[in-house]
Structure formats: structure tokens, C-alpha cells
N, C-alpha and C positions, 0 to 999 in steps of 0.2 A: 339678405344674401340670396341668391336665384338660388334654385333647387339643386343643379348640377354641381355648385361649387361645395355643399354642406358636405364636410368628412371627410374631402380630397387636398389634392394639392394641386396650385393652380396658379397662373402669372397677375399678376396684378395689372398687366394690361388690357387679358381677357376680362377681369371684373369692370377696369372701367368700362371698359366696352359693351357690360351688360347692365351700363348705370349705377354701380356701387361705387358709393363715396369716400371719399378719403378717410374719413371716421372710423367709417365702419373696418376698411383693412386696419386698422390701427388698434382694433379691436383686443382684448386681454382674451379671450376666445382662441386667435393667429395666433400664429409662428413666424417670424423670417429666418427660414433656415440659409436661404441666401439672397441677393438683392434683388428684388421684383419678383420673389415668389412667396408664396402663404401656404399654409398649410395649418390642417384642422390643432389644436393644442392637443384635443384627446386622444388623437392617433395616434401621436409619437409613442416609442417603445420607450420602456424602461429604462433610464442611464443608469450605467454602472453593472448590468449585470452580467456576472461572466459565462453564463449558460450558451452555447456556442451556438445556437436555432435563435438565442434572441439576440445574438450580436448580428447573426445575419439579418435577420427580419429590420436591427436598425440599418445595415449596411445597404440594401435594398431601399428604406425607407427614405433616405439622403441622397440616393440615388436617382430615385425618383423622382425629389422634388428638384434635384438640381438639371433633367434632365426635361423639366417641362419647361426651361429658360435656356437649354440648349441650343448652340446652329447645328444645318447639317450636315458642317464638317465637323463633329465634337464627338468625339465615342471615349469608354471608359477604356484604362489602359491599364499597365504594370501591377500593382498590386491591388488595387481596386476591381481591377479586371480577374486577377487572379482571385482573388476573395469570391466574386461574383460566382466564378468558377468552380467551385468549389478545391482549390487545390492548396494544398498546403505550405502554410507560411511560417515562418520564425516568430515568438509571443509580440515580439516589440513592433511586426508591422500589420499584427492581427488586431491590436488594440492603438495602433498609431490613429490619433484624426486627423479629417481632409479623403478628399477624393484625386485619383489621379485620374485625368482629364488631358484627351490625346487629340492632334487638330491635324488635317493632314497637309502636307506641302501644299502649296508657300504659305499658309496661314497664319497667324503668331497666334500664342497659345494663350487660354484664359488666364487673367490677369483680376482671379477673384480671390479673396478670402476664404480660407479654406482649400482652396482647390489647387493640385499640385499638375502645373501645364506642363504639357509634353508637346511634341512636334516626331510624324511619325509620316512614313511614305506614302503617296496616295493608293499605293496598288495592295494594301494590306487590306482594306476592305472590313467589315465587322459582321457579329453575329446580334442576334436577340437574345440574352440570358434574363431573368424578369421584367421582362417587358421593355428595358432598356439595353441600348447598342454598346457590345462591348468589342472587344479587340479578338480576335481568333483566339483559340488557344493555343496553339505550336508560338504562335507572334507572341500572344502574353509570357510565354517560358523564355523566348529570347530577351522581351524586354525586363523579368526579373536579374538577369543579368549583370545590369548595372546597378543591381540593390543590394542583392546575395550572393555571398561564397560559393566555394562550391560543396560542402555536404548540403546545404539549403537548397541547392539545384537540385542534387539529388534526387531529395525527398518531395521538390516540386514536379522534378520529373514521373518520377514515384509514382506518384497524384494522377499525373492524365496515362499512364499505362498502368491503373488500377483493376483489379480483379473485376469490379463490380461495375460496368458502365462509363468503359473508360474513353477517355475523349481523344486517344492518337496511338501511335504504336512508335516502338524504339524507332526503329527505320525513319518514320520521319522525322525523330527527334534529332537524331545521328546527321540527317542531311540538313535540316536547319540550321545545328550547331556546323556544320562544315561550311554553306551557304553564309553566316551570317559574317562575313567581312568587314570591317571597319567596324560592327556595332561595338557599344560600349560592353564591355567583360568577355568578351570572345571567347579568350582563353581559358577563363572558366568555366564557360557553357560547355568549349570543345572535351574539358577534361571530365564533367559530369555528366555529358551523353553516353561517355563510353562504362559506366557506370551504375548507369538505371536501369532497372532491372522491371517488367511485367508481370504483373497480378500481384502485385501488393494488397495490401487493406486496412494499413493504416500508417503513418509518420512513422510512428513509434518501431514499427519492423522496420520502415528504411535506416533510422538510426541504429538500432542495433544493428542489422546488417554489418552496414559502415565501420559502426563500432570494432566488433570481429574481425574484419579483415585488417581496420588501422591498427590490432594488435598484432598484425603478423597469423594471423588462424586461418586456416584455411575458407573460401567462403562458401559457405552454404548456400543450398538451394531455394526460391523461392516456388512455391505453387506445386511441392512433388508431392502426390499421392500416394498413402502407403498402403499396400493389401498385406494380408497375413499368405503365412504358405501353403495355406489353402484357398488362395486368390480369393479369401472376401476383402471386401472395403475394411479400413481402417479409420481412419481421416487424413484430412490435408496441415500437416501446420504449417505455423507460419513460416520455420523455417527448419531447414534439414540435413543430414549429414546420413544419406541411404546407407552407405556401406560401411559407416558405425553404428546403424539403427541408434541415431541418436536426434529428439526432435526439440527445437526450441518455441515456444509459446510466448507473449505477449500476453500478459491479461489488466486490462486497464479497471476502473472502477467497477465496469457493469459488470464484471466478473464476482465480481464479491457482490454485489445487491441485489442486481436482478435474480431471484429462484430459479427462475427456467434456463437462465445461463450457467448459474452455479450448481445444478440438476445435473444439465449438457454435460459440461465438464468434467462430473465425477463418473460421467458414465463413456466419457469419451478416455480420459487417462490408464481406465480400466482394460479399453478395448487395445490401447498400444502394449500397456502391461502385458497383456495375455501373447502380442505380437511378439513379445522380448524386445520393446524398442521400450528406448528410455526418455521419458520428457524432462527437459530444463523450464522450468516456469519462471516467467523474468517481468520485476512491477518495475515501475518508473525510478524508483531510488535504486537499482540495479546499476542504471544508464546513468546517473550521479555519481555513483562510486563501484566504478565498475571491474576493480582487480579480484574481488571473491565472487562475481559471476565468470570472470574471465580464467579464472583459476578452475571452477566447477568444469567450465568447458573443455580445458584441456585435459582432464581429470578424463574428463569423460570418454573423450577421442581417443587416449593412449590406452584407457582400460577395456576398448572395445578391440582395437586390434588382437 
């Protein structure tokens, strides 16, 4: 095997072309993760594991090898794209296999194993997200569209007007979904534009969110800063109700294991205590059976007026 090829992933037409024999691709060493391409065996990531850094690292990894057998009209799209992107998906297409794989007019679309062909405008153009061409991200939220409802828009939308480096703002969200005529789910993109909300920081606030208002509760604010009334800083929760001084948190696992988080927290709940603002603390079996947190909230709203 020539030097370049050891470790990588690579077409099996660049190897014949640097004299490697049929044998040797056939090798128990290879992978064919798809047809006329190789890849190292030891490279591949782990299957099966649900650690979300190594689902990426394999999503990146199939991505890769499928994109060294690429044309260049072929870029990643819908949910693959989205994946790429880091923006958030429903469990079923986080962990669905196959890549979605977009060609632009008039081209017809790959017709491979695994790979779920789309057909897409040519004036959508693409980005570089690891090293591979993917679909814009405003384009990749319209094209979730014909995949997802609309609370899944939402929290997709959620995703790219995130607090922390976020990839669009409502505005263009708002004008895409209004622009995006004839595409497939329109009418759920248009009614989940008007919906998403900036600086989020994780799924889990957007669904709760959602959650609260589908109960008829008034909605709270994302991203409000609270000072005491001695204008120091407080913190920011995730979500708010200023003129009940009443704050809702989110605390997923690393709440409870991480130290320095669970540190954070006890010294952060202290500092709203002292404000007279009240925190609702809300885990994920909250949002599963959700009438005795939705009960606390109202509880709380009425007893604060």
C-alpha cells in the first residue's frame, strides 16, 4: 500500500492508479463503506455508542469517505447537513443510517446504498463544515421541513439562533420561511419561524419553552438578565418570568456529576435566593410528565402577584 493511502480513506481508483492490486483492496485490513471507496478498518469509530462527540466523529467519518467518491455537483443536505451542523434533531433522525446526499438541477440524484438522494437548486450553493460540502444553513432548516413538525422546527430553529455562536438570526429565518414557496412543509416552517426564539442553549429549553406556552402559560422570556436591587449581576436563566421574579432552569446530567457545575449551581441559586427571585429546577422526566411541573408554575405565577 503507497504511504498516502495508510490510515485514510481513499477511491479505489486512485490505488489502482498507484499500482495496488485487486488483492490487496480486498484486504481484511479495508472497509467498503461505499462502492469504490476503502477506508483504514482501524479508523472507524465505535458502533453503537451513544456519547453524542462520538456519534459525530462517526457522522463526519462516512461522510468523509463518501465524499472522496463524490461529483461536484453532490453536497450534503437535510439532515445530514443538519447533523454536520450541529443543530438539533429528533432521537429517530440522530441515530437513523445513510447520508443525505443533494445534486443540483438537472442532475438526478445518487442512486447508492445508503445514501438518501435529493435534487436541490443550483443557486443554493454550499459551505465547508469538516472538510466536507454541505448545504447552507438557513437552506438546510428549510429543507428539514419535509422531515419535521413543527415543534422539531422549532428547536431546529432554536439551534442556529443559539446563544453561543450561532449560525443566522430570526430575520432571516422569518424571510426564508416566507420566500420558501412550493417547497415541501412550507406551512410548517412558516408557522415555526414565527416561534424561534434567540439565545437559547440547548433543545431541552426550546421544548420546555413550547411545552409552557402549549399549556396555555404565559411565555417566558429567553436570555433575560437578572440584577438585584442593587444593580449587581445575578445570572441569566434559561428562562424567565421578570415581573414574578420567577426563574426556570434546565439541568441535564452534567448538573449532577460534574463538581464545578454542581459547585456553580449551588452558589448561583443562592445568589437569585438573596434577589427574592424563585428558581424552578426542571430534569428531563419533567418534560415526560409534565402536569406537576406545570402545576409548580402556575403555583408560582399566581403566588407572586
Amino acid at each position: 500500500m503507497p504511504p498516502e493511502f495508510e490510515g485514510t480513506t481513499f477511491t479505489t481508483r486512485s490505488a489502482r492508479n498507484r499500482g495496488v492490486p485487486e488483492k490487496r483492496l480486498r484486504a481484511k485490513d479495508l472497509r467498503a463503506p461505499y462502492r469504490g471507496v476503502r477506508t483504514a478498518a482501524s479508523s472507524l469509530p465505535v458502533p453503537g455508542d451513544p456519547d453524542s462527540e462520538t456519534q459525530l466523529a462517526d457522522l463526519v467519518h462516512q461522510a468523509v469517505a463518501y465524499a472522496t467518491r463524490a461529483g461536484d455537483d453532490e453536497v450534503f443536505s437535510h439532515a445530514t447537513a443538519a447533523r454536520l451542523w450541529g443543530i438539533s434533531l429528533p432521537w429517530w433522525l440522530e441515530v437513523r443510517p445513510g447520508l443525505d446526499v443533494a445534486v443540483y438541477e438537472p442532475a438526478h440524484p445518487p442512486q447508492v446504498e445508503g445514501i438518501f438522494g435529493h435534487r436541490i437548486a443550483r443557486d443554493v450553493g454550499f459551505e465547508l463544515v469538516h472538510g466536507v460540502r454541505v448545504t447552507p444553513p438557513v437552506e438546510t432548516w428549510i429543507q428539514l421541513a419535509s422531515l419535521l413538525g413543527v415543534h422539531d422546527l422549532v428547536v431546529a430553529g432554536d439551534a442556529l439562533v443559539r446563544r453561543k455562536r450561532p449560525l443566522s438570526t430570526t430575520a432571516e429565518l422569518t424571510e426564508a420561511a416566507v420566500n420558501a414557496r412550493r417547497r415541501p412543509g412550507v406551512r410548517r416552517l412558516r408557522a415555526a419561524a414565527l416561534v424561534v426564539r434567540p439565545g437559547t442553549d440547548s433543545p431541552m429549553e426550546s421544548r420546555l419553552r413550547m411545552l409552557i406556552v402549549q399549556a396555555g402559560l404565559p411565555e417566558p422570556l429567553v436570555g433575560h438578565t437578572v440584577f438585584d436591587d442593587g444593580g449587581n449581576w445575578v445570572g441569566t436563566p434559561d428562562l424567565a418570568y421578570p415581573e414574578h421574579r420567577v426563574a426556570l432552569e434546565y439541568e441535564g446530567d452534567i448538573h449532577r456529576i460534574d463538581q464545578l457545575t454542581f459547585r456553580s449551581d449551588i452558589e448561583r441559586r443562592e445568589r437569585f435566593y438573596d434577589a427574592r427571585w424563585r428558581i424552578i429546577r426542571v430534569v428531563k422526566d419533567h418534560l415526560d410528565r409534565p402536569a406537576p411541573l406545570l402545576a409548580r408554575i402556575r403555583s408560582a405565577l399566581s403566588s407572586s402577584r
